[in-house]
N, C-alpha and C positions, 0 to 999 in steps of 0.2 A: 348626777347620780346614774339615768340610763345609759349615758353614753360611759360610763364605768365600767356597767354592770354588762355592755353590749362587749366591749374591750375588752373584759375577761373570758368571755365566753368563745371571742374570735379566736385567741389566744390558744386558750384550751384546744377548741378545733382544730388548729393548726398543729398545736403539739399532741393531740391523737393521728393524725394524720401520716406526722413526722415529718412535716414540709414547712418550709417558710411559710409565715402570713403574705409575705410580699408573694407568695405564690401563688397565693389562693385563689377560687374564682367563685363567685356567689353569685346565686338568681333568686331575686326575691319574688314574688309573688304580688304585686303591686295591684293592689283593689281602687285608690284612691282617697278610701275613707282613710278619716282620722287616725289610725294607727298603723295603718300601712304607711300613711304621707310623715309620720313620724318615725318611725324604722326605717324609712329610706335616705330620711336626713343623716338619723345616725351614721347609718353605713357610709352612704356617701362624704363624712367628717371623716371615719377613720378610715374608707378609700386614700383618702387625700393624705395621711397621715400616714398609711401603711404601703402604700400602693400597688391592694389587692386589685381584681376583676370584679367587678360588680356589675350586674344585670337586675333589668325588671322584665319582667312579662304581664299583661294584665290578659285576662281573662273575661271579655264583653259575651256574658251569658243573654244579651239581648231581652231581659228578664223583666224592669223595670224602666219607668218614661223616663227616668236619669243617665239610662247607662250608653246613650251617647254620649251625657255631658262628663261622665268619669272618664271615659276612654280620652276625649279630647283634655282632659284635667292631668290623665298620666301623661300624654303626649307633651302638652307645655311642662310638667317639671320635670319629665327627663330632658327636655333639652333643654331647661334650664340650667340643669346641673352637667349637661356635656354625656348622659349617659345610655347607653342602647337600650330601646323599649322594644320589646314582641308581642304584639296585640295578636292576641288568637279571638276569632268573632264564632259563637255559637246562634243556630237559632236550632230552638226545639217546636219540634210539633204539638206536643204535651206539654203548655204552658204551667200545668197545675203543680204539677210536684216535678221541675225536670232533676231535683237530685235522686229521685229515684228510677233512672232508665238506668 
């Protein structure tokens, strides 16, 4: 069903665009959690099937005592799947609220 409902939407993308799917190039925004590691699968099926660009990048906000073990979680399934990951590493001064600098 999501990989349907993801199918159509690439689709559409492409035909706003006015470009081939096999054109396309897409950067996901890769957190590690559960719904990123599930839209990455996605994408990565209809990679394979359409064969668009696909990218991750994750974003180690240095935030919580997990977010080494995320960052090295994205790094094993993108090269899992054979795919370019951009790790950008933040550290904030103002640990309390840094989405508000």
């Amino acid at each position: 069903m999501f990989l349907n409902l993801m199918e159509d939407k690439i689709r559409r993308y492409a035909d706003e665009l006015q470009i081939s799917i096999n054109n396309l190039s897409i950067l996901l925004s890769f957190s590690g959690g559960i719904d990123s590691t599930v839209l990455a699968d996605i994408l990565n099926i209809l990679k394979n099937k359409y064969k668009f660009r696909l990218y991750f990048i994750h974003f180690n906000h240095n935030y919580h005592s997990k977010s080494a073990e995320m960052e090295k979680y994205c790094e094993l399934f993108s090269d899992l799947k054979k795919l370019k990951l951009i790790v950008t590493n933040f550290n904030f001064s103002n640990k309390n609220n840094f989405e508000s600098i």
